[in-house]
Jmol script that loads the backbone (N, CA, C; Angstrom):
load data "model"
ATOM      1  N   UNK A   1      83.866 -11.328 -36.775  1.00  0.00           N
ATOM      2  CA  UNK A   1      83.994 -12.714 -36.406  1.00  0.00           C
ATOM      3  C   UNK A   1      83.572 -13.580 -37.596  1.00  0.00           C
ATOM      4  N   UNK A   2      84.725 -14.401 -38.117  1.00  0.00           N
ATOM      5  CA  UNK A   2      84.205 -15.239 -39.586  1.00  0.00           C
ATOM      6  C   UNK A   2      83.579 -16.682 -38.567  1.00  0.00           C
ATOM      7  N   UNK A   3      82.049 -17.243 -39.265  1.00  0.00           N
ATOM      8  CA  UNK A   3      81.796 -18.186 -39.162  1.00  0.00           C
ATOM      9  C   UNK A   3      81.810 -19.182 -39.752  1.00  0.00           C
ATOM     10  N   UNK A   4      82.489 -20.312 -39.227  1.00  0.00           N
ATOM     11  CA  UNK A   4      82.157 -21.681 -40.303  1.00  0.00           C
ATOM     12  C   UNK A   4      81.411 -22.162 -41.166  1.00  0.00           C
ATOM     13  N   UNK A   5      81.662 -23.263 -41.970  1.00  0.00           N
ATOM     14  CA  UNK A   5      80.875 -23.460 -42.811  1.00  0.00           C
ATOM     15  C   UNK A   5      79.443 -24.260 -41.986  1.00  0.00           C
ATOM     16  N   UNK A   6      80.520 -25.353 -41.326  1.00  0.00           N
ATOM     17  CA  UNK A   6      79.429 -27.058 -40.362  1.00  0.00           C
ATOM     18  C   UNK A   6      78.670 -25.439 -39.442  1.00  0.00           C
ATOM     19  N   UNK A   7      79.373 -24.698 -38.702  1.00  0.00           N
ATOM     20  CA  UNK A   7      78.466 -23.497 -37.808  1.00  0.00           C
ATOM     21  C   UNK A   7      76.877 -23.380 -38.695  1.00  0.00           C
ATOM     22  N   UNK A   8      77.202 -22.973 -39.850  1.00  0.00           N
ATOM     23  CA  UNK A   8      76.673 -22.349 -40.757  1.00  0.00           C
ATOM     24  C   UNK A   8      75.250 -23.410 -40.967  1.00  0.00           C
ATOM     25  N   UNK A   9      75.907 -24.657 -41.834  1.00  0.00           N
ATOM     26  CA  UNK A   9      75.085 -25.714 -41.838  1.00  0.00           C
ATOM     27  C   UNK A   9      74.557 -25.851 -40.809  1.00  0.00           C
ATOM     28  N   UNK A  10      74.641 -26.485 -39.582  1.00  0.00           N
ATOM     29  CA  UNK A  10      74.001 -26.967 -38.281  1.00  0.00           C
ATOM     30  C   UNK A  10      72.865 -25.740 -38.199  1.00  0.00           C
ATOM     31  N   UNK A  11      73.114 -24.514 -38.225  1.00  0.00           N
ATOM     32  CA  UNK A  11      71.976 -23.763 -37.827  1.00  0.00           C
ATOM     33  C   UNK A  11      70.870 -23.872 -38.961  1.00  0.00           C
ATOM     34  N   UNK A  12      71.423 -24.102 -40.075  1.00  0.00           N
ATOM     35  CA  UNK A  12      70.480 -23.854 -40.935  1.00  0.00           C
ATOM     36  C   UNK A  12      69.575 -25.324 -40.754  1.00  0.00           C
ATOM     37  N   UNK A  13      70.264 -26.447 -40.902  1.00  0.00           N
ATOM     38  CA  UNK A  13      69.793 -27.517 -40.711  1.00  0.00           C
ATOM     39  C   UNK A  13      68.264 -27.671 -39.440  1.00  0.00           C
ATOM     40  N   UNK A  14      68.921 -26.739 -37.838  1.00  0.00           N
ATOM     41  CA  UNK A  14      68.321 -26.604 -37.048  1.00  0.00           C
ATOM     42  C   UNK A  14      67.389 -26.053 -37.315  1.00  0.00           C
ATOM     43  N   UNK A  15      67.339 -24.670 -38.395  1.00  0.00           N
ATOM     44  CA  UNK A  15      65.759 -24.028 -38.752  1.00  0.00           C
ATOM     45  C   UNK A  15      65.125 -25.078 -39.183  1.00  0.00           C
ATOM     46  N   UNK A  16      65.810 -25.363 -40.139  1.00  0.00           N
ATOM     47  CA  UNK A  16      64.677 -26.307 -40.997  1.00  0.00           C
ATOM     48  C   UNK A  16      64.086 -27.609 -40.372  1.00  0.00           C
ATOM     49  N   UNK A  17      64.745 -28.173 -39.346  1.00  0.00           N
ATOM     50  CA  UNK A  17      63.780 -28.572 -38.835  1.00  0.00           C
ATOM     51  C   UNK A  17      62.691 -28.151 -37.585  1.00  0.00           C
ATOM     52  N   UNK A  18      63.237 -27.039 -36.722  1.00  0.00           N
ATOM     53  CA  UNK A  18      62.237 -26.552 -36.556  1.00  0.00           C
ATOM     54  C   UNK A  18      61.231 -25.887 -36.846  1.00  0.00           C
ATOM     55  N   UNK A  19      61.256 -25.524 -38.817  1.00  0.00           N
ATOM     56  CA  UNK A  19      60.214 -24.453 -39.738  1.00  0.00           C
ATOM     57  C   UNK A  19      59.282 -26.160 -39.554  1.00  0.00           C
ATOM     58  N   UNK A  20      60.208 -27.425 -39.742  1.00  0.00           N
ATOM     59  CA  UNK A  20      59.172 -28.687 -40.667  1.00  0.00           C
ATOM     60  C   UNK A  20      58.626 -29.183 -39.214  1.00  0.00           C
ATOM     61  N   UNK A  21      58.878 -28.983 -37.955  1.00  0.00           N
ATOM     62  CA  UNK A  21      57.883 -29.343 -36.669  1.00  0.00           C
ATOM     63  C   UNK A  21      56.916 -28.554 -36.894  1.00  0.00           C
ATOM     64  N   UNK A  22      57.443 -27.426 -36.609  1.00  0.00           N
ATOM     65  CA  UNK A  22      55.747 -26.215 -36.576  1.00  0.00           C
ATOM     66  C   UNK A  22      54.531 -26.131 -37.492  1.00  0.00           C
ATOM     67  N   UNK A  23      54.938 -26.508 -39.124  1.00  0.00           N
ATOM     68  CA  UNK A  23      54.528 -26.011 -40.314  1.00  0.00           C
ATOM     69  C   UNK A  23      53.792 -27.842 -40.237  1.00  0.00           C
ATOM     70  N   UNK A  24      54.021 -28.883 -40.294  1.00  0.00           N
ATOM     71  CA  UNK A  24      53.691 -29.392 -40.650  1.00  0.00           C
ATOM     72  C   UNK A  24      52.615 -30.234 -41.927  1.00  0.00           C
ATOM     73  N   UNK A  25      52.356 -29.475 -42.796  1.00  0.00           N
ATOM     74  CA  UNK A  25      52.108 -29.253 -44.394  1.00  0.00           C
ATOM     75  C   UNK A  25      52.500 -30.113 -45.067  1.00  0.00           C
ATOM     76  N   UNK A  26      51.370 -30.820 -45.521  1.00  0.00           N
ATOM     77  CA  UNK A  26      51.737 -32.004 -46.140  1.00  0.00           C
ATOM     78  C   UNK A  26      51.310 -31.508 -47.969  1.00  0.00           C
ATOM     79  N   UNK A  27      51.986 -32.109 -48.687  1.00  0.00           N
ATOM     80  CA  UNK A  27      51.976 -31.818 -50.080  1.00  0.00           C
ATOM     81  C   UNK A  27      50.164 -32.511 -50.890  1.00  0.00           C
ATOM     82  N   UNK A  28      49.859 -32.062 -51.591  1.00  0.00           N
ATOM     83  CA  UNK A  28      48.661 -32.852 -51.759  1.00  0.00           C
ATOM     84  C   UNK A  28      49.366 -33.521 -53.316  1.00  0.00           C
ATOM     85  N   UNK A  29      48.480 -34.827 -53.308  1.00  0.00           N
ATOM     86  CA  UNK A  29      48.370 -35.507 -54.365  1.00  0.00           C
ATOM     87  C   UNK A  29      49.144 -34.697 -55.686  1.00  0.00           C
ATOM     88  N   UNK A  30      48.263 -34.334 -56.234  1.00  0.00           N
ATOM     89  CA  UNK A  30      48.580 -33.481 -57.412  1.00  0.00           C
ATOM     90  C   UNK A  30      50.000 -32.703 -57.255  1.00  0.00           C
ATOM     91  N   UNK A  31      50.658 -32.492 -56.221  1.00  0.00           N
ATOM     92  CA  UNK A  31      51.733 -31.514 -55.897  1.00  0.00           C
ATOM     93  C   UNK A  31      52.606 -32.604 -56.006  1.00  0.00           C
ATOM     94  N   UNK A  32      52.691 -33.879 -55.465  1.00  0.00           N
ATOM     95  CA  UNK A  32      53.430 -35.062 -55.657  1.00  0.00           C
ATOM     96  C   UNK A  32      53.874 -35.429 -57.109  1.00  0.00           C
ATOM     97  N   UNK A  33      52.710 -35.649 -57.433  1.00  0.00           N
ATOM     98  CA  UNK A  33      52.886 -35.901 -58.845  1.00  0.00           C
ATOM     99  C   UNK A  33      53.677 -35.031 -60.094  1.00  0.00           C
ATOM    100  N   UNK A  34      53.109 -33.844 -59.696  1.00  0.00           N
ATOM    101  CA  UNK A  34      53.635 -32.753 -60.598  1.00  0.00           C
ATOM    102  C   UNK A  34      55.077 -32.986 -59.884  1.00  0.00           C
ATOM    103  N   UNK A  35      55.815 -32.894 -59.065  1.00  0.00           N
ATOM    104  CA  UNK A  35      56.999 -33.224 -58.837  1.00  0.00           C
ATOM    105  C   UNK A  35      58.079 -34.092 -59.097  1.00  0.00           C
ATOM    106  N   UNK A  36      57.203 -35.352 -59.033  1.00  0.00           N
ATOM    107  CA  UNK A  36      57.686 -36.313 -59.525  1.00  0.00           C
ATOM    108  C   UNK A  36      57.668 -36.836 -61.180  1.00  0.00           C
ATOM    109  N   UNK A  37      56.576 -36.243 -61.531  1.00  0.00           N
ATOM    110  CA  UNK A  37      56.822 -36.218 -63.401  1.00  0.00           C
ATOM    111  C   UNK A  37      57.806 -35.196 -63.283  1.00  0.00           C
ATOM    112  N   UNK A  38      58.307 -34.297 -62.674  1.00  0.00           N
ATOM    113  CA  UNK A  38      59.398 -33.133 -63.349  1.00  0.00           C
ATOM    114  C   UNK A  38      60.915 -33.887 -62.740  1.00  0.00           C
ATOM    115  N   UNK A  39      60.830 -34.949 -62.015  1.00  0.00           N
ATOM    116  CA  UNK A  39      61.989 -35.331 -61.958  1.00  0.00           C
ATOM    117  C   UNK A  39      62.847 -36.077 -62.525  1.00  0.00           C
ATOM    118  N   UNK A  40      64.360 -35.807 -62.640  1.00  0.00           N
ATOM    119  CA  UNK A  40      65.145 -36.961 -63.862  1.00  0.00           C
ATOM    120  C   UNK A  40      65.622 -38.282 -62.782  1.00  0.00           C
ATOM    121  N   UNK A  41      65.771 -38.420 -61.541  1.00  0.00           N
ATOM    122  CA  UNK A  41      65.339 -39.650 -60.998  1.00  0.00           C
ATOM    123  C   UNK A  41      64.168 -40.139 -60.133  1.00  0.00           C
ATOM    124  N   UNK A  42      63.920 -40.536 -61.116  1.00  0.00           N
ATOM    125  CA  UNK A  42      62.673 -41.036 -60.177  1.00  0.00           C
ATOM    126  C   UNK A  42      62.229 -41.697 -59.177  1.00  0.00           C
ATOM    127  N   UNK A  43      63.239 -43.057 -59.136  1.00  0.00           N
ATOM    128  CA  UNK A  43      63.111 -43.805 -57.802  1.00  0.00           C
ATOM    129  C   UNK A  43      63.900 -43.027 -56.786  1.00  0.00           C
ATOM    130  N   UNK A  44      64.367 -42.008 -56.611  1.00  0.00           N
ATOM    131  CA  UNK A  44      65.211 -41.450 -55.682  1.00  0.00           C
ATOM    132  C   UNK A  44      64.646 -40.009 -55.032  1.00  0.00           C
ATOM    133  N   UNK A  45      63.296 -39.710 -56.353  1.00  0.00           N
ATOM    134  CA  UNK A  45      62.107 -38.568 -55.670  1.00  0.00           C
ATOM    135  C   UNK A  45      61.677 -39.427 -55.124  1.00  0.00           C
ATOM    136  N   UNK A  46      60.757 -40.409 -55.119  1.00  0.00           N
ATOM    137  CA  UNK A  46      60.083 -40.884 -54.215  1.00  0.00           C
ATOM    138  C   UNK A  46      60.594 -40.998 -52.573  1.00  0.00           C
ATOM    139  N   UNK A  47      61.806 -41.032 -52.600  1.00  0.00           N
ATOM    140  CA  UNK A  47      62.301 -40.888 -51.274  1.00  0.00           C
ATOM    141  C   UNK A  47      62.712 -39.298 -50.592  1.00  0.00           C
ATOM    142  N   UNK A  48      62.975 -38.772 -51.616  1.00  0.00           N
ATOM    143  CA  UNK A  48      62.981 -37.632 -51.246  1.00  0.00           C
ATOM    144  C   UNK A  48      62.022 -37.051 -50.909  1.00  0.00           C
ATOM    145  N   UNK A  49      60.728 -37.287 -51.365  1.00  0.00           N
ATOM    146  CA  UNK A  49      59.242 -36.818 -51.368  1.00  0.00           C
ATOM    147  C   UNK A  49      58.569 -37.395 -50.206  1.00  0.00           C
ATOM    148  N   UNK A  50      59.000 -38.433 -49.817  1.00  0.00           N
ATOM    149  CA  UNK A  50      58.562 -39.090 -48.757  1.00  0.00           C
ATOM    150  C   UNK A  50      59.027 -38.196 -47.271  1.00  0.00           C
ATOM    151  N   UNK A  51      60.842 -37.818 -47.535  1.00  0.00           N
ATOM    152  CA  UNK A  51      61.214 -37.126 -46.266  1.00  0.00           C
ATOM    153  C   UNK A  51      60.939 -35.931 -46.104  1.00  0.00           C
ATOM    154  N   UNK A  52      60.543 -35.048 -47.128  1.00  0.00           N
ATOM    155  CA  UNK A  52      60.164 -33.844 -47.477  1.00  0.00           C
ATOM    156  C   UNK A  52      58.608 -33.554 -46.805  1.00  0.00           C
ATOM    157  N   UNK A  53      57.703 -35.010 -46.771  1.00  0.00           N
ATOM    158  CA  UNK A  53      56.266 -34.537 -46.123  1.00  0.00           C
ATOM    159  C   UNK A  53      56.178 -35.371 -44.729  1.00  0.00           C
ATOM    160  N   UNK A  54      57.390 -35.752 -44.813  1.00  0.00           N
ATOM    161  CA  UNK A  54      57.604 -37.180 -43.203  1.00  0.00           C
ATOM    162  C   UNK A  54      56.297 -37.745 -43.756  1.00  0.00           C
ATOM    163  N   UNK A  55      56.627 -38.508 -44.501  1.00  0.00           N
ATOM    164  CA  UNK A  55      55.748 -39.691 -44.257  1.00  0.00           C
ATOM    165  C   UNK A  55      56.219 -40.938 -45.311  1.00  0.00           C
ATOM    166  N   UNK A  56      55.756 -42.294 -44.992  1.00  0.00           N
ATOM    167  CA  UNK A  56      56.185 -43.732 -45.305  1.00  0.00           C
ATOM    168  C   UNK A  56      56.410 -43.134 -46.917  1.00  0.00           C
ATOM    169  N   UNK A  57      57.508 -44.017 -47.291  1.00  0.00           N
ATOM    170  CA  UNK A  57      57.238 -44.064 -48.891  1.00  0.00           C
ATOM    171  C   UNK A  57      56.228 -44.411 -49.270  1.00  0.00           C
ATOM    172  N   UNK A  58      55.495 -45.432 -48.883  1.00  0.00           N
ATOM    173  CA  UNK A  58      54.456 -46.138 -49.068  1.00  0.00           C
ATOM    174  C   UNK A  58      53.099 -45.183 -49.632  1.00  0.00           C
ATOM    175  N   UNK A  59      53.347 -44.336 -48.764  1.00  0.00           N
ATOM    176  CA  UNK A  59      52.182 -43.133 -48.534  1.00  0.00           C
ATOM    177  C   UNK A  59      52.526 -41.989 -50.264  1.00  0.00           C
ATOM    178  N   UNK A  60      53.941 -42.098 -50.597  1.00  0.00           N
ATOM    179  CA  UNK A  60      54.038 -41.766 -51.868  1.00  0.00           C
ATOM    180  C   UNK A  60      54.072 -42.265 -53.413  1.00  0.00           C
ATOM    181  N   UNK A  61      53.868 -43.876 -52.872  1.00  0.00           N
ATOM    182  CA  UNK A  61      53.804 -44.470 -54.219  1.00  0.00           C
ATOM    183  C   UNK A  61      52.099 -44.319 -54.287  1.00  0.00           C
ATOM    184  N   UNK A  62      51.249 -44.948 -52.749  1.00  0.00           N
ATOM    185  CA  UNK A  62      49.739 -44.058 -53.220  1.00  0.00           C
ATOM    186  C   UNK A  62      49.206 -43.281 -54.030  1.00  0.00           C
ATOM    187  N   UNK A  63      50.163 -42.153 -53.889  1.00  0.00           N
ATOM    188  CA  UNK A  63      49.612 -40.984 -54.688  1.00  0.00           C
ATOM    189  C   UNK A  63      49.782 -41.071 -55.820  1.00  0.00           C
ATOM    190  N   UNK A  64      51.146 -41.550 -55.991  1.00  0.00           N
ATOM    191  CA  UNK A  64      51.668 -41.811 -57.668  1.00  0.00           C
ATOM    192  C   UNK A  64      50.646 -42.620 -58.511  1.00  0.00           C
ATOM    193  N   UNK A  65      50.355 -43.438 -57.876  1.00  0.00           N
ATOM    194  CA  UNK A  65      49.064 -44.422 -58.301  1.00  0.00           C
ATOM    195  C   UNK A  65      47.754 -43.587 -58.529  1.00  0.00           C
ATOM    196  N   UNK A  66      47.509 -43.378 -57.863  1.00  0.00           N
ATOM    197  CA  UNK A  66      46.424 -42.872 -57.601  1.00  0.00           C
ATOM    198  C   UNK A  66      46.585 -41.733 -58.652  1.00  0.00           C
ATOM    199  N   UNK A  67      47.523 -41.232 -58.847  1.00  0.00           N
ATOM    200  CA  UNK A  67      47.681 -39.479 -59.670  1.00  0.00           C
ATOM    201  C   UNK A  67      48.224 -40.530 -61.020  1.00  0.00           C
ATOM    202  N   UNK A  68      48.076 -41.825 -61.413  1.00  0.00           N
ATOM    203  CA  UNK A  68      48.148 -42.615 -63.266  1.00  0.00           C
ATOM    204  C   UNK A  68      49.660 -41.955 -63.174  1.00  0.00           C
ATOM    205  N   UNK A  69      50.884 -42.015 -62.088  1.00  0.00           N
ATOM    206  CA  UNK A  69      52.116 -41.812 -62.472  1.00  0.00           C
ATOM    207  C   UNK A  69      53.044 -43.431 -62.864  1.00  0.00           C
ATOM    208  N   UNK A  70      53.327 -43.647 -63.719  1.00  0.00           N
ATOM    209  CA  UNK A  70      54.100 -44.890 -63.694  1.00  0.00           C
ATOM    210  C   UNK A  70      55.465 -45.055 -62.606  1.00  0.00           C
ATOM    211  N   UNK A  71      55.500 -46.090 -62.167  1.00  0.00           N
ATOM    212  CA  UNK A  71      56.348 -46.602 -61.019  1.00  0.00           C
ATOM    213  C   UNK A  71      58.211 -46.709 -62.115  1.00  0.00           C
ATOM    214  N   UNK A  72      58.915 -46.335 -61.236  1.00  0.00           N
ATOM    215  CA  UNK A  72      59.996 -46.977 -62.219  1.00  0.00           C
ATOM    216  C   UNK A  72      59.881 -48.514 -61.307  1.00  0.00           C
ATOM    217  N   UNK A  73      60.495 -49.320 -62.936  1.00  0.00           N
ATOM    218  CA  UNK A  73      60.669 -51.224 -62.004  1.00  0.00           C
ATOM    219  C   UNK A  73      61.238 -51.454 -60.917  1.00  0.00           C
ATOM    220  N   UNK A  74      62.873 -50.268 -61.197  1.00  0.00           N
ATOM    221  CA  UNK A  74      63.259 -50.554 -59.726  1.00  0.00           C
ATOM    222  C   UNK A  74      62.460 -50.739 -58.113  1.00  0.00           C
ATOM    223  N   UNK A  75      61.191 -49.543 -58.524  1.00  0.00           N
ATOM    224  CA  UNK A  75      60.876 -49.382 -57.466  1.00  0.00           C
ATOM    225  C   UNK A  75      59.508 -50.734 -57.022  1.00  0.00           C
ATOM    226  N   UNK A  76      59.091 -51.049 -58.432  1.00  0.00           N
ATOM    227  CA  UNK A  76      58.141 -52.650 -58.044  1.00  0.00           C
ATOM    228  C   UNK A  76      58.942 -53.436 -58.110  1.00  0.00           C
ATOM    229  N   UNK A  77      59.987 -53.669 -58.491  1.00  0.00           N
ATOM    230  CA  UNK A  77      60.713 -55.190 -58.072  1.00  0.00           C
ATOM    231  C   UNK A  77      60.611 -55.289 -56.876  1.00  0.00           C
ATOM    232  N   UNK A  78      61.915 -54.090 -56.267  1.00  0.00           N
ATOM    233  CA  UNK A  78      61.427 -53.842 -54.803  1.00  0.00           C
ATOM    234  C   UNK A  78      60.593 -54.068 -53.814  1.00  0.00           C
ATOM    235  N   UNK A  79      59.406 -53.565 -54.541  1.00  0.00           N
ATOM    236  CA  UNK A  79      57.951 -53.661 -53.687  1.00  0.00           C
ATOM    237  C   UNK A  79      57.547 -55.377 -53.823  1.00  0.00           C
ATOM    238  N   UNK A  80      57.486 -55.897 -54.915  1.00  0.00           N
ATOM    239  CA  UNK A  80      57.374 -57.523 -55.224  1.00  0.00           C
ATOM    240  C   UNK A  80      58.128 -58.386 -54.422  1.00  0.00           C
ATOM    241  N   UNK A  81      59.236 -57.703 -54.256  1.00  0.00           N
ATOM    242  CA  UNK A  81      60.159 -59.137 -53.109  1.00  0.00           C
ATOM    243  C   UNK A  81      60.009 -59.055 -52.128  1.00  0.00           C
ATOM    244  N   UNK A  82      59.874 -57.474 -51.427  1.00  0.00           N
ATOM    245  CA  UNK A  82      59.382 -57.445 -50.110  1.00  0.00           C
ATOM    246  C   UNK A  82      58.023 -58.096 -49.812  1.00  0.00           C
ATOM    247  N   UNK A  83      57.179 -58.216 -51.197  1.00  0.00           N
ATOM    248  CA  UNK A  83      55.637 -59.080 -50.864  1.00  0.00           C
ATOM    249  C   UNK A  83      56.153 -60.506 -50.493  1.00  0.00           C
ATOM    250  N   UNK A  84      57.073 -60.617 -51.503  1.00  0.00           N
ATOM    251  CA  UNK A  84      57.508 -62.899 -51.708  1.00  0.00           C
ATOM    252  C   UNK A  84      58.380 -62.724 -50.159  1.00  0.00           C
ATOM    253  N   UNK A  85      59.000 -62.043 -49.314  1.00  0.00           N
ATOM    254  CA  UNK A  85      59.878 -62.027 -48.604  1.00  0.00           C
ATOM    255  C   UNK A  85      58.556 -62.379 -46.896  1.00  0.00           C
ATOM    256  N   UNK A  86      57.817 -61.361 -47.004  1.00  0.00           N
ATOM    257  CA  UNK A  86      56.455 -61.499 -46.084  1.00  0.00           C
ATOM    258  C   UNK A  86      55.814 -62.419 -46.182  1.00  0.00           C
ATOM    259  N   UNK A  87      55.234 -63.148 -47.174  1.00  0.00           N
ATOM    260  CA  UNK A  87      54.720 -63.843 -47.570  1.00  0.00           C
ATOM    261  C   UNK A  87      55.565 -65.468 -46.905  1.00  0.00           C
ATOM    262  N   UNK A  88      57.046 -65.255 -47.312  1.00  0.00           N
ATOM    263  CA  UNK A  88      57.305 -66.546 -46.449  1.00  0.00           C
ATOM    264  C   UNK A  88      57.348 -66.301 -45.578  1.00  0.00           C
ATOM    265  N   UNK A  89      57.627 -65.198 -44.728  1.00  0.00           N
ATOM    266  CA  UNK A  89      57.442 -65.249 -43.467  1.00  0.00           C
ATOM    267  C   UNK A  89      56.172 -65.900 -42.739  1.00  0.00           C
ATOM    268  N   UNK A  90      54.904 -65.358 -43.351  1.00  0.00           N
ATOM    269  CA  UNK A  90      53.767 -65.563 -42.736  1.00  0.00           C
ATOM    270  C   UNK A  90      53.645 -67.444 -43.043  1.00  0.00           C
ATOM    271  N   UNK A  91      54.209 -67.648 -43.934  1.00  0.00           N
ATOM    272  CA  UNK A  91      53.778 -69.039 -44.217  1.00  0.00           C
ATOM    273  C   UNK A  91      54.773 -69.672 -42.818  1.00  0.00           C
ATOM    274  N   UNK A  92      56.214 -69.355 -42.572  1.00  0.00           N
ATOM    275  CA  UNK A  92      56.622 -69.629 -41.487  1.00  0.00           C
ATOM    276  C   UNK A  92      55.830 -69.700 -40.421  1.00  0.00           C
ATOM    277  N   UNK A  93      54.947 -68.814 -40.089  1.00  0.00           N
ATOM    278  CA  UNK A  93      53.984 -68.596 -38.544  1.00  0.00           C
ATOM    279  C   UNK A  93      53.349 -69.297 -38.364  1.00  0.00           C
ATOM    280  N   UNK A  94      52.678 -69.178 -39.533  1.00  0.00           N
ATOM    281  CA  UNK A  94      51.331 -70.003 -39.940  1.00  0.00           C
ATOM    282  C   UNK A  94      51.852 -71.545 -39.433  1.00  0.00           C
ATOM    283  N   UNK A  95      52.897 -71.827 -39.701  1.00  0.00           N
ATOM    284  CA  UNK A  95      53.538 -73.433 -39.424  1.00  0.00           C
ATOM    285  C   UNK A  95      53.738 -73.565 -38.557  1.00  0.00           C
ATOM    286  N   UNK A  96      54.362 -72.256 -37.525  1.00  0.00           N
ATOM    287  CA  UNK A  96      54.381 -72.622 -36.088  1.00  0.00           C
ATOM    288  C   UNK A  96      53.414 -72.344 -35.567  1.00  0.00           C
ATOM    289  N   UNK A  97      52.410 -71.637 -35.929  1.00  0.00           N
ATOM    290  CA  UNK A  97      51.256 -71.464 -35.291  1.00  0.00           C
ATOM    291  C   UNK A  97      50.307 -72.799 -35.430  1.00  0.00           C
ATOM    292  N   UNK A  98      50.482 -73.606 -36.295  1.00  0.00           N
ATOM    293  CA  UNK A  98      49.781 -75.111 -36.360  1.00  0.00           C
ATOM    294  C   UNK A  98      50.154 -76.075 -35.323  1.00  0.00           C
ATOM    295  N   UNK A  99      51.467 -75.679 -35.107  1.00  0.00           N
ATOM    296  CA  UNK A  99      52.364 -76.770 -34.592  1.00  0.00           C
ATOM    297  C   UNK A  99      51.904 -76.364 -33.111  1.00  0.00           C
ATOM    298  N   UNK A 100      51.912 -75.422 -32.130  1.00  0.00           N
ATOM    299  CA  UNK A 100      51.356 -74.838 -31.079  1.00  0.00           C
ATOM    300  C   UNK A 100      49.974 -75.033 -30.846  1.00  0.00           C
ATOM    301  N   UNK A 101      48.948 -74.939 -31.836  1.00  0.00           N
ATOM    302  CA  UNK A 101      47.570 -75.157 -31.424  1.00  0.00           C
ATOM    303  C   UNK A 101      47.563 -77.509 -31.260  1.00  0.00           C
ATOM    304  N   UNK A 102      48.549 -77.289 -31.907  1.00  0.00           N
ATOM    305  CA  UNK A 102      48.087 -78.982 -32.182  1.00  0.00           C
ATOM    306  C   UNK A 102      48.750 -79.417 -31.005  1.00  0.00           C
ATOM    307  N   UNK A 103      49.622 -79.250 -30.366  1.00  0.00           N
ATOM    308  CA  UNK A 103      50.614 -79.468 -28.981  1.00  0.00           C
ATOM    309  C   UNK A 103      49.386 -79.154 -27.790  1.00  0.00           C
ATOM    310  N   UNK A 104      48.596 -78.162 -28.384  1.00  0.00           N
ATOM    311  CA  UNK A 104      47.849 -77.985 -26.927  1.00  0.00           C
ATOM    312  C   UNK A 104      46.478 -79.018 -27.206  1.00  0.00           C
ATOM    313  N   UNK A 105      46.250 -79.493 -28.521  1.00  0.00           N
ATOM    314  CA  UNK A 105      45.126 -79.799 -28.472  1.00  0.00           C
ATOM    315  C   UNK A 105      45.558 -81.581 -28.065  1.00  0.00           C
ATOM    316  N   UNK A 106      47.172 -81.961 -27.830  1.00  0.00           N
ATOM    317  CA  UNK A 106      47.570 -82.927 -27.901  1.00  0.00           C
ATOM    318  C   UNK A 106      47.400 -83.990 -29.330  1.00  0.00           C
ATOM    319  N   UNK A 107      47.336 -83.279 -30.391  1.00  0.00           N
ATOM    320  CA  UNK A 107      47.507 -83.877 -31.450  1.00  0.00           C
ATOM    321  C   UNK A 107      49.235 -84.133 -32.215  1.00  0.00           C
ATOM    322  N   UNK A 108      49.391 -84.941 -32.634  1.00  0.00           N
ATOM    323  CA  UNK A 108      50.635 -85.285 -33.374  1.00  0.00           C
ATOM    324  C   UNK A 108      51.307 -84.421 -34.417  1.00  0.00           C
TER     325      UNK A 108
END
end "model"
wireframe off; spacefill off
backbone 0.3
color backbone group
C-alpha cells in the first residue's frame, strides 16, 4: 500500500506536536543565543525560536539581551512603533478617562 505525501506529513506533523505537549522543554538562555548567533536570518530566528519553545517573542528578544546578542533594526524599529503606537493609545484613554471622571464630578 503506497502512502501519500500530505498522509505522510499530517502524521508526522501530529507526532510532533504531540512529542512538543508531553516534552515541554524549554531552551535555556545560552541555547538561544548560541542559535541565534549561528543563524543567517536573524529576524526570522527569533520567530522561529519563539515557536520552537511556545513562547512570546518577547520572551526571546529577553534572552538575546540578556545573552549581549545584538537585535537586527528590523526587529527594534518594530519594537519602537509598537511602543509610539501604545503610547497613543494610552494617551487616548487617559483623555477619555478625564472626560468620564469630570462628567461624574459634574465639571466642564
Amino acid at each position: 500500500m503506497r502512502v501519500g505525501r500530505v498522509y505522510l506529513k499530517c502524521r508526522i506533523f501530529a507526532a510532533l506536536k504531540y512529542w512538543k505537549s508531553r516534552t515541554r522543554r524549554r531552551m535555556t538562555d545560552r541555547e538561544i543565543c548560541r542559535s541565534y548567533h549561528a543563524a543567517r536570518h536573524k529576524a526570522q530566528q527569533i520567530q522561529i525560536l519563539a515557536e520552537l519553545n511556545d513562547i512570546d517573542s518577547l520572551e526571546i528578544i529577553k534572552a538575546l539581551v540578556r545573552g549581549g546578542e545584538r537585535l537586527p533594526d528590523s526587529t527594534v524599529n518594530k519594537l519602537y512603533k509598537r511602543l509610539d503606537k501604545l503610547e497613543m493609545e494610552i494617551r487616548e484613554r487617559e483623555r477619555e478617562y478625564k472626560a468620564i471622571a469630570a462628567a461624574l464630578k459634574g465639571e466642564k
